[in-house]
N, C-alpha and C positions, 0 to 999 in steps of 0.2 A: 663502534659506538663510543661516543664519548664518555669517560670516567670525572663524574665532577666532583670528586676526594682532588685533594692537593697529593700533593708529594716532593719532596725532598730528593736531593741528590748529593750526594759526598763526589766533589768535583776535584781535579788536577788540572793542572795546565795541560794535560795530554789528551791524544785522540779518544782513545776511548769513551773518559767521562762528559767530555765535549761531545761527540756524539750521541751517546747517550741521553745527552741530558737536552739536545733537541730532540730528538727521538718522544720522548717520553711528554712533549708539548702535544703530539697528535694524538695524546691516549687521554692526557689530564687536565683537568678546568687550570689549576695554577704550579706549576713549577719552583722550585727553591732551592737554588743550586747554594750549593755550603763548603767555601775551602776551609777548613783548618791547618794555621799555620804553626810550625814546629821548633822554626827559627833554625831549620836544613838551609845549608850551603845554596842551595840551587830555586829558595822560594822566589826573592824578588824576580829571578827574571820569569818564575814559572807563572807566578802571580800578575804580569805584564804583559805574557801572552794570553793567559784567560782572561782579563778585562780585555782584550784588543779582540778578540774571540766571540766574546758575547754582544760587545758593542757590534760587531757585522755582522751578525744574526739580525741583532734586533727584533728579536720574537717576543709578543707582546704578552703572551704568555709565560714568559721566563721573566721569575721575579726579579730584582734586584740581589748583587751578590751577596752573601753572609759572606765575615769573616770571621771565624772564633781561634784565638787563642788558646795552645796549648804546648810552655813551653818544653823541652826535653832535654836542655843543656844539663842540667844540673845530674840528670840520670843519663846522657848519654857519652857524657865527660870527654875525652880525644877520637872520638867513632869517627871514622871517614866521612858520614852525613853531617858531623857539626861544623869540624874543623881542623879532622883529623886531615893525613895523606891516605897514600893507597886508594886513591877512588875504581872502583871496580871498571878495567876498561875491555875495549869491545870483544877482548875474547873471553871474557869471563862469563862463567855460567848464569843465569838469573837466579840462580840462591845465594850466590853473590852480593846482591845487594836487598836483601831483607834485613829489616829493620826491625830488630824485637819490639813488639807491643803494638805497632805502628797502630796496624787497623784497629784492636781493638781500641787503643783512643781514639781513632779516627774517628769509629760509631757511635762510641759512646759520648762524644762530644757531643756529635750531631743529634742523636737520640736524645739528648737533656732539653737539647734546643727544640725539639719538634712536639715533645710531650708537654711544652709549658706553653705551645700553641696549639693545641689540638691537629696536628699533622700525624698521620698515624703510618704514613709509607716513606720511609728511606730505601733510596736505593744506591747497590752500590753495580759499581762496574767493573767488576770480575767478570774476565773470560774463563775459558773452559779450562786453558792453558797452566793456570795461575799453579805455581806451586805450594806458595807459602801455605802455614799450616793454620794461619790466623785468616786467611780467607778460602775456607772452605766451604759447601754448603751446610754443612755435618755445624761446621763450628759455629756462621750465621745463626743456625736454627738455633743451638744451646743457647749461643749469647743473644737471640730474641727473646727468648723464653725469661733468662734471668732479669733482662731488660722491663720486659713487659709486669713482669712480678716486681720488680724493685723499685719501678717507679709509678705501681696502680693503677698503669693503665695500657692501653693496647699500643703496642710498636713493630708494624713489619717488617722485615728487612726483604726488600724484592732484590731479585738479581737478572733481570730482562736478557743478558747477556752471555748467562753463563754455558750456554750449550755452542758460543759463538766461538771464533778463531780473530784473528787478527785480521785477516782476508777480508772476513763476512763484513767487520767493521769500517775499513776502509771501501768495500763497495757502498755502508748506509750513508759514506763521509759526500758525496757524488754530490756538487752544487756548496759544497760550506766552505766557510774560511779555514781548512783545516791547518794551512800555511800559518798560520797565529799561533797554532798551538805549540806548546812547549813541554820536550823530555829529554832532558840532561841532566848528570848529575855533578857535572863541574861546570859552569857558564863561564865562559869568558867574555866581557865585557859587555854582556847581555845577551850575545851571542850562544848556541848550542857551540857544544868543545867540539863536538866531533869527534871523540877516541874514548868516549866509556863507551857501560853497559848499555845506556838509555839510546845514546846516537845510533849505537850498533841497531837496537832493537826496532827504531825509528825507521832508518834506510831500508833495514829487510823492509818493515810494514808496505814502504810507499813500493818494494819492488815485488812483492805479494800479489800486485794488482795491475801493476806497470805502468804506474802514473808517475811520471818523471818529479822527484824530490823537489821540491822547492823551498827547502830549509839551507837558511845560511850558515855553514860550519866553520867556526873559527878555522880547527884544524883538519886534514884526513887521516889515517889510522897510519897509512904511510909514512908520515912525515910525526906521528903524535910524539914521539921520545926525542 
């Protein structure tokens, strides 16, 4: 049955929130995908693949995209995400590349934005996997609570995904432009690098399911140094 509440969703350029975030058109009257941008290394091109993304959907139910600003240089000064070296590559672990605070601005961005419209369901797309400590369920749920209290009025945080793997996600991808989508964390020329953590994570995904990759990689892990 149809849900005809809105909802929100904290988008990336990658599989997941993409998926996701058609997913969540066969449950809800209207969708509102939300990137927040950080002024990270790797947004224009990620921000290139999610309009290339939505535009091939074309689901008439997914709003128009949000973009909000929120920048992080000034607090994240030579971090490998702004501008730093050292980009996390494919054999490093994914605690790796966590990014203190990240989510919690990410929601609370979005959450300012959903309460001054009456949207009362954010959702984010955490899988089961997720290590970080800023996306947790445990942690969601506190920072709904203070959310919803801070700013007097009701803010979900849904997680439709959280009991999912990687796997389960690329089976819902079956029929999308998922080849648009974008997860690098060094872009070369617009292009995925090919030799971080993000490429690494990418190619397992597409070999999870054994649908041959169709992402173009500047470089292979082989040849990345």
């Amino acid at each position: 049955m149809l849900d005809r509440r809105e909802v929100a969703i904290l988008v990336s350029g990658g599989i997941d929130s993409a998926v996701l975030s058609v997913d969540l058109t066969r449950h809800y009257s209207r969708v509102h995908p939300i990137y927040v941008r950080f002024g990270l290394r790797w947004e224009t091109a990620e921000l290139q693949g999610l309009r290339a993304f939505l535009h091939e959907v074309a689901n008439p139910t997914l709003a128009p995209l949000v973009i909000l600003d929120e920048p992080v240089s000034e607090v994240y000064g030579d971090h490998w995400s702004v501008r730093g070296s050292s980009v996390p590559n494919d054999e490093s672990p994914d605690e790796a590349v966590y990014l203190p605070g990240r989510n919690l601005l990410l929601v609370t961005k979005a959450a300012v934005w959903c309460r001054l419209r009456g949207v009362e369901l954010l959702a984010l797309g955490s899988l089961a996997a997720n290590p970080f400590p800023d996306s947790t369920p445990e942690f969601d749920r506190a920072l709904e609570r203070a959310l919803t209290r801070g700013m007097g009025g009701s803010i979900r945080l849904i997680r439709p995904y959280d009991q999912l793997v990687k796997a389960d996600v690329m089976r819902r991808a079956e029929g999308l432009p998922i080849a648009s989508t974008f997860s690098c964390l060094d872009p070369i020329g617009g292009r995925h690098c090919g030799a971080c953590n993000k490429c690494a994570e990418r190619r397992r995904a597409f070999g999870s399911v054994g649908i041959p990759d169709p992402t173009s990689y500047a470089r292979t892990p082989a040849t990345a140094n």
